[in-house]
VMD Tcl script that builds the backbone (N, CA, C; Angstrom):
set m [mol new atoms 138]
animate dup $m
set s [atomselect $m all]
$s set {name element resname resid chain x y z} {
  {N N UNK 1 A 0.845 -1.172 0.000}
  {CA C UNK 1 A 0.000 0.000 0.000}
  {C C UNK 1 A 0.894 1.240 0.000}
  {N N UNK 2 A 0.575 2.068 -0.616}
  {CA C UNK 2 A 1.174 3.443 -0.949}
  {C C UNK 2 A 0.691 4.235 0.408}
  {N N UNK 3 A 1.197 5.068 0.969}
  {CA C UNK 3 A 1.110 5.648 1.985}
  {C C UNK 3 A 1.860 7.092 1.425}
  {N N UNK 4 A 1.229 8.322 1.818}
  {CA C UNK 4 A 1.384 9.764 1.517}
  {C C UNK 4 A 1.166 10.664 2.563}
  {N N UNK 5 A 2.489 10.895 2.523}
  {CA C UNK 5 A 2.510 12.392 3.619}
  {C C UNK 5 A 2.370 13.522 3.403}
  {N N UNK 6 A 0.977 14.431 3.295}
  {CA C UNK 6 A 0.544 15.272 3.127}
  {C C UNK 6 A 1.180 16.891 3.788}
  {N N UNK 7 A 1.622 17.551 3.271}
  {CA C UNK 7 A 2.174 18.708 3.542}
  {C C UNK 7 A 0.984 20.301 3.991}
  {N N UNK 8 A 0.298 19.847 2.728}
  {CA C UNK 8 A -0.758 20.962 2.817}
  {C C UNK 8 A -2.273 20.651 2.105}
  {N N UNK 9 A -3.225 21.408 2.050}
  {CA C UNK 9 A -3.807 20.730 1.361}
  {C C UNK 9 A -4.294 21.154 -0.379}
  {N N UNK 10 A -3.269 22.166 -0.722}
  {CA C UNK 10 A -3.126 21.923 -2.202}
  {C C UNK 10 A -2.206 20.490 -2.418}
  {N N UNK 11 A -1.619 20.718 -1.855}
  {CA C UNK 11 A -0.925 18.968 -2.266}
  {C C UNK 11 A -2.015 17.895 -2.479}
  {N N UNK 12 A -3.156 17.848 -1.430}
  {CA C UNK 12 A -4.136 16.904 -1.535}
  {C C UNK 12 A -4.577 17.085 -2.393}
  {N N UNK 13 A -4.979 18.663 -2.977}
  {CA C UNK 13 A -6.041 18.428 -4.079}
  {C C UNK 13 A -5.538 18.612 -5.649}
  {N N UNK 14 A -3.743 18.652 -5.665}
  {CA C UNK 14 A -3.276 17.990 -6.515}
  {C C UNK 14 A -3.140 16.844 -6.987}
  {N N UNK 15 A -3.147 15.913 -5.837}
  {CA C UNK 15 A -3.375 14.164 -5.790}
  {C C UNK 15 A -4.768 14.113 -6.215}
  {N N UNK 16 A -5.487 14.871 -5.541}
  {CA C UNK 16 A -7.264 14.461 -5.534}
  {C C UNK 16 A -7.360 14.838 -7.012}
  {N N UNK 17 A -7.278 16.048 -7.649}
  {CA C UNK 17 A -7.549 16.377 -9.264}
  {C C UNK 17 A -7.108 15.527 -10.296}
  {N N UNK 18 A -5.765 14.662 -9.669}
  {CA C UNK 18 A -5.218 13.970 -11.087}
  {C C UNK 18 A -5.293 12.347 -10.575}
  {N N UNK 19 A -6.380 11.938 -9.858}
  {CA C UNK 19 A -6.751 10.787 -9.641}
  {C C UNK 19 A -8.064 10.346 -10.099}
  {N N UNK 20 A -8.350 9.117 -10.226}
  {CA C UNK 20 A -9.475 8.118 -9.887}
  {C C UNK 20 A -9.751 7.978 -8.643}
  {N N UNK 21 A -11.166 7.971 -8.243}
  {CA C UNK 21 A -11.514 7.405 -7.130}
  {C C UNK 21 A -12.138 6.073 -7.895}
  {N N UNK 22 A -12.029 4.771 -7.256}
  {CA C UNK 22 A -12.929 3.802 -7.474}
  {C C UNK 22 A -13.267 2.715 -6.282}
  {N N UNK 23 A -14.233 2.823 -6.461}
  {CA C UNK 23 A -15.153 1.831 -5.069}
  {C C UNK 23 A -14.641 0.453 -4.876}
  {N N UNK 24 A -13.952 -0.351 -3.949}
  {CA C UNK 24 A -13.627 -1.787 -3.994}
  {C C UNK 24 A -13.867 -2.036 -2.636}
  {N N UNK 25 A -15.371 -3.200 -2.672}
  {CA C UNK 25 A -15.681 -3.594 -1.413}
  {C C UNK 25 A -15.950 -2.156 -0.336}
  {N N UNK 26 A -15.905 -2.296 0.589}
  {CA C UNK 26 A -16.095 -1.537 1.994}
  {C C UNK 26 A -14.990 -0.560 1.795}
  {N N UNK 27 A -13.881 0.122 0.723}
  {CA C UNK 27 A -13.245 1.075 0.770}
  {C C UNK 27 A -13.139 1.659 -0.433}
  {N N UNK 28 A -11.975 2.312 -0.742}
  {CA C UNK 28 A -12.187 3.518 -2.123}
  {C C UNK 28 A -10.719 3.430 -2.312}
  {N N UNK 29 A -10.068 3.043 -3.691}
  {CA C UNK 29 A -8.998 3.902 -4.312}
  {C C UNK 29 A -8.460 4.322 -5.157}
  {N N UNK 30 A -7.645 5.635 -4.726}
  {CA C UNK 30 A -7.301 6.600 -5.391}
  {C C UNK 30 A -5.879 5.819 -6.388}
  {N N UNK 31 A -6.605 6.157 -7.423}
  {CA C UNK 31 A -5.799 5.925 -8.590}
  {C C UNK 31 A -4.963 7.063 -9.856}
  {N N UNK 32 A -3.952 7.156 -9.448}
  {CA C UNK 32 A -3.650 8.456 -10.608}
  {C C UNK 32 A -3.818 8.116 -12.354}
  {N N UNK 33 A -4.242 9.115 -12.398}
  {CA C UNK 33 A -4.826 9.007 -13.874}
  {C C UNK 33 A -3.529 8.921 -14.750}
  {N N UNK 34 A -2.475 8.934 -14.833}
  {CA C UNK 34 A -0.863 8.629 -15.300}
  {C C UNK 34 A -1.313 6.895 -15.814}
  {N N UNK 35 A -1.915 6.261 -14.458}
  {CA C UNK 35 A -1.371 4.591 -14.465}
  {C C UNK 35 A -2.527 3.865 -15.098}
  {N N UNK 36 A -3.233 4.728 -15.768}
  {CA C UNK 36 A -4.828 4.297 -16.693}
  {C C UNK 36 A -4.674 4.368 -18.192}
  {N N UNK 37 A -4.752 3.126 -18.603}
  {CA C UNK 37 A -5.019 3.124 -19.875}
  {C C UNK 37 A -6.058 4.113 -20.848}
  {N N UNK 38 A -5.853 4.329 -22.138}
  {CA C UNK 38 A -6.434 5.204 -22.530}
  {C C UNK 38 A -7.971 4.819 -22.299}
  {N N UNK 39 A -7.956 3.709 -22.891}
  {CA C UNK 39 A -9.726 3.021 -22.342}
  {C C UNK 39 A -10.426 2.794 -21.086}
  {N N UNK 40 A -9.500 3.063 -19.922}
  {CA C UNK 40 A -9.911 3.041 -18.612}
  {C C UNK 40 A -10.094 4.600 -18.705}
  {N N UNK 41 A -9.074 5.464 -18.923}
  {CA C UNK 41 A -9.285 6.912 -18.789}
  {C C UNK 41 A -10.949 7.510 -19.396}
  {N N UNK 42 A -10.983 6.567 -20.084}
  {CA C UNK 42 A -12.523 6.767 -20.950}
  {C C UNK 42 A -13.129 6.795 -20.315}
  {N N UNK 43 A -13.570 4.904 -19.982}
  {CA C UNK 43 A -14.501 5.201 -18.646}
  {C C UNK 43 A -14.719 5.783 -17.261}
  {N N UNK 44 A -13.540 6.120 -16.779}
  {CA C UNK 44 A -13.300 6.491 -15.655}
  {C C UNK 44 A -13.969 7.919 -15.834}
  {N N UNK 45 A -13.911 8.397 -16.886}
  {CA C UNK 45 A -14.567 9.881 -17.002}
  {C C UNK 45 A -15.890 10.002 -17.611}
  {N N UNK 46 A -16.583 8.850 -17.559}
  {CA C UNK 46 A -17.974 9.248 -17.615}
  {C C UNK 46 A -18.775 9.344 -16.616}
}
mol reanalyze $m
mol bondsrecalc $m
mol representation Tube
mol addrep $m
């Protein structure tokens, strides 16, 4: 698991703007949009 030490919270909502959120089971994760295929990037943005 990736673990992030947050400085401020433009930092967060630099992580938060250039991510995926996606639902798995009882939690949520944040996925940067870098590590998404062009066809995931698709769906991920509808």
């Amino acid at each position: 698991m990736l673990e992030i030490t947050l400085k401020s919270p433009y930092q967060f909502a630099h992580i938060l703007f250039q991510s995926t959120i996606v639902p798995h089971g009882g939690h949520y994760h944040f996925i940067p949009e870098s590590d998404l295929s062009a066809g995931e990037l698709a769906v991920a943005k509808v």
